[in-house]
C-alpha positions as CSV (number, residue, x, y, z in Angstrom):
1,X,0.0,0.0,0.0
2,X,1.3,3.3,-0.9
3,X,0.3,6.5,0.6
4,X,1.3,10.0,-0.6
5,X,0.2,14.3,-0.4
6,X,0.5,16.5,-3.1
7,X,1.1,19.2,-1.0
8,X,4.5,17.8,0.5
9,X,7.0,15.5,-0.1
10,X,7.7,13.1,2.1
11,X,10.1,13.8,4.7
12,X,9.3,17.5,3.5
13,X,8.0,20.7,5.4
14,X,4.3,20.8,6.1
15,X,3.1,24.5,4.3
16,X,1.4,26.5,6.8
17,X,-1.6,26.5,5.4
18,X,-2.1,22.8,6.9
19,X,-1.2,24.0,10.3
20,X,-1.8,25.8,13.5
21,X,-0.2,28.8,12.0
22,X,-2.2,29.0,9.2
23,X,-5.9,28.0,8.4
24,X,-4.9,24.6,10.0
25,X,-6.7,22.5,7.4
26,X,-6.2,18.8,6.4
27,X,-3.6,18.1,3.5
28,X,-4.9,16.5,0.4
29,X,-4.2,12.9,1.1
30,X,-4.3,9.6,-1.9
31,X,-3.7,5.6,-1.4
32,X,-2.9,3.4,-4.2
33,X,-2.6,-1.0,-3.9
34,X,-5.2,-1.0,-1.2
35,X,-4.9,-5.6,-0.8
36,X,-7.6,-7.5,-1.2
37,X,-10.0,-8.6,1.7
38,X,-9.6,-4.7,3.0
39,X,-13.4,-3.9,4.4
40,X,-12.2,-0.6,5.9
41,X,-9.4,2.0,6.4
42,X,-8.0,3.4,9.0
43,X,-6.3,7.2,8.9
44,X,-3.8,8.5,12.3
45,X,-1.2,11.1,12.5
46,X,0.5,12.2,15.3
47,X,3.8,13.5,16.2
48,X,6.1,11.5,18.3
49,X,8.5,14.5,18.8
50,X,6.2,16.7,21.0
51,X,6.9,16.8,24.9
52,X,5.9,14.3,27.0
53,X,4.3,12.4,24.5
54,X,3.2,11.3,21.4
55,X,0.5,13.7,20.4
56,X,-2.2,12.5,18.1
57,X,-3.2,15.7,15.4
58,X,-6.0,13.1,13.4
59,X,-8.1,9.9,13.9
60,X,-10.2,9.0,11.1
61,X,-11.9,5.4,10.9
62,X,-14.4,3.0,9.0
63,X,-13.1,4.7,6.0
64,X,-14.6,2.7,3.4
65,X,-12.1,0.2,1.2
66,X,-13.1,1.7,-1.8
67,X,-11.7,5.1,-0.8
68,X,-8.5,5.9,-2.7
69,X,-8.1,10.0,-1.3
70,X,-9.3,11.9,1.1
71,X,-9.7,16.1,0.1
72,X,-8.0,18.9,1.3
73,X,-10.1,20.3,4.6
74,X,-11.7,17.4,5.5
75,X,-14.9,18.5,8.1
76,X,-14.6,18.4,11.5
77,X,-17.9,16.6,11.6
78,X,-18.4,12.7,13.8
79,X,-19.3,11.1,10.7
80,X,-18.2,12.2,6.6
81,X,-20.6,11.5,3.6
82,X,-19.2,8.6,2.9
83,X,-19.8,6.7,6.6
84,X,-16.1,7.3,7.6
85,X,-15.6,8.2,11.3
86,X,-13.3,11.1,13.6
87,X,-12.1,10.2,16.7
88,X,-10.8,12.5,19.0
89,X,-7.5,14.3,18.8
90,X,-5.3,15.3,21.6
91,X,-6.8,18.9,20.9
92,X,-9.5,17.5,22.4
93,X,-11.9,17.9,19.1
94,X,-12.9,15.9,16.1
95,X,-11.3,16.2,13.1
96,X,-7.6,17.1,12.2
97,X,-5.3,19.1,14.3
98,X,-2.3,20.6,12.1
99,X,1.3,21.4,13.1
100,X,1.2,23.3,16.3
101,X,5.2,22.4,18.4
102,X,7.0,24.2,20.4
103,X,9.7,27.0,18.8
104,X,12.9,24.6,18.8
105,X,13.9,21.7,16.2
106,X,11.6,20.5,13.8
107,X,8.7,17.8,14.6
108,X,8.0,14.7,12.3
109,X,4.0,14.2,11.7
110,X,3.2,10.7,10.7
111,X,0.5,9.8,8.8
112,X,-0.4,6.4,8.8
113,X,-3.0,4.6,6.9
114,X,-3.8,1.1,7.7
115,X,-5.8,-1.4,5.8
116,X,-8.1,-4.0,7.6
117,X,-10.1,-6.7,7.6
118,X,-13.5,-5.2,9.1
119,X,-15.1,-2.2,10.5
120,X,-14.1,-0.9,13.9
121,X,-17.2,-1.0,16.1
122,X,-16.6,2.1,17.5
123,X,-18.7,5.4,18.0
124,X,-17.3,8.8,16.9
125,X,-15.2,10.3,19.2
126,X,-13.0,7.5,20.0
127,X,-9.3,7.9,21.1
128,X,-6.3,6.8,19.3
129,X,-5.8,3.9,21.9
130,X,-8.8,2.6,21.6
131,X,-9.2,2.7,17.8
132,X,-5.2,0.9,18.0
133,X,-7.0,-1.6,20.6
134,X,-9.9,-2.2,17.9
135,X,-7.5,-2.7,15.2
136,X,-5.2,-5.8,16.6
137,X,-5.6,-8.6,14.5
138,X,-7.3,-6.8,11.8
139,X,-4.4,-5.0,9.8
140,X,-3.8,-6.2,6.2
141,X,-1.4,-3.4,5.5
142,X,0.1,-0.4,6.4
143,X,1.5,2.5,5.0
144,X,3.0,6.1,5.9
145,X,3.5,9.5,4.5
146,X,5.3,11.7,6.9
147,X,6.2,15.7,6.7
148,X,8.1,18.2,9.3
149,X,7.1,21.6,10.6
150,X,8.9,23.7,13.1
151,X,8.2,27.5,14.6
């Protein structure tokens, strides 16, 4: 599984516009070689360079398999058109949380898709843990796209 942003390169600098210093929208995201048996995807980022802890900036689940992108400023909303669900970031919202460290060194932000076997059984809101919980024994694939930002 492949998964890639037009508006960075991997490894890359996050623009602004996709974070906390800017209009803090989603990046444009796309998938390719999604493997067969896949009955839902699974979307995280977070940044394992913030203090104290990893700090989660999306959780998106029940993506369906047949999804191959997800748009630029996806909504904040529990559930999307297309039946996929937000959990809850470390912002404490739904939805996507850009870029938003410390002034210092730059931060890596990860974003992970994972392929899997079923839908979680989950309502909106959940946390990062407990979609990772859901997902044991259910990941087909995985794949990562990941981009730095620093003040």
């Amino acid at each position: 599984m492949k998964l890639q942003s037009s508006a960075f390169a991997d490894g890359s600098p996050i623009p602004k516009k996709y974070t906390g210093d800017g209009p803090d929208v989603s990046p444009p995201l796309e998938w390719t070689d999604i493997p067969p048996g896949t009955q839902s995807l699974v979307l995280i980022c977070d940044d394992p360079d913030a203090p104290r802890k990893t700090w989660v900036h999306w959780v998106l689940y029940n993506l369906p398999a047949g999804t191959t992108s997800l748009a630029e400023a996806v909504p904040p909303t529990s559930t999307l058109p297309n039946g996929a669900v937000h959990g809850t970031n470390d912002f404490g919202r739904l939805g996507y949380g850009g870029p938003a460290p410390p002034r210092g060194k730059p931060h890596r932000y990860f974003f992970k898709l994972y392929a899997l076997d079923a839908p979680l059984k989950l309502p909106a809101g959940a946390t990062k843990a407990q979609v990772e919980q859901a997902m044991k024994g259910h990941v087909l694939a995985e794949a990562q796209w990941m981009g730095t930002y620093q003040r």
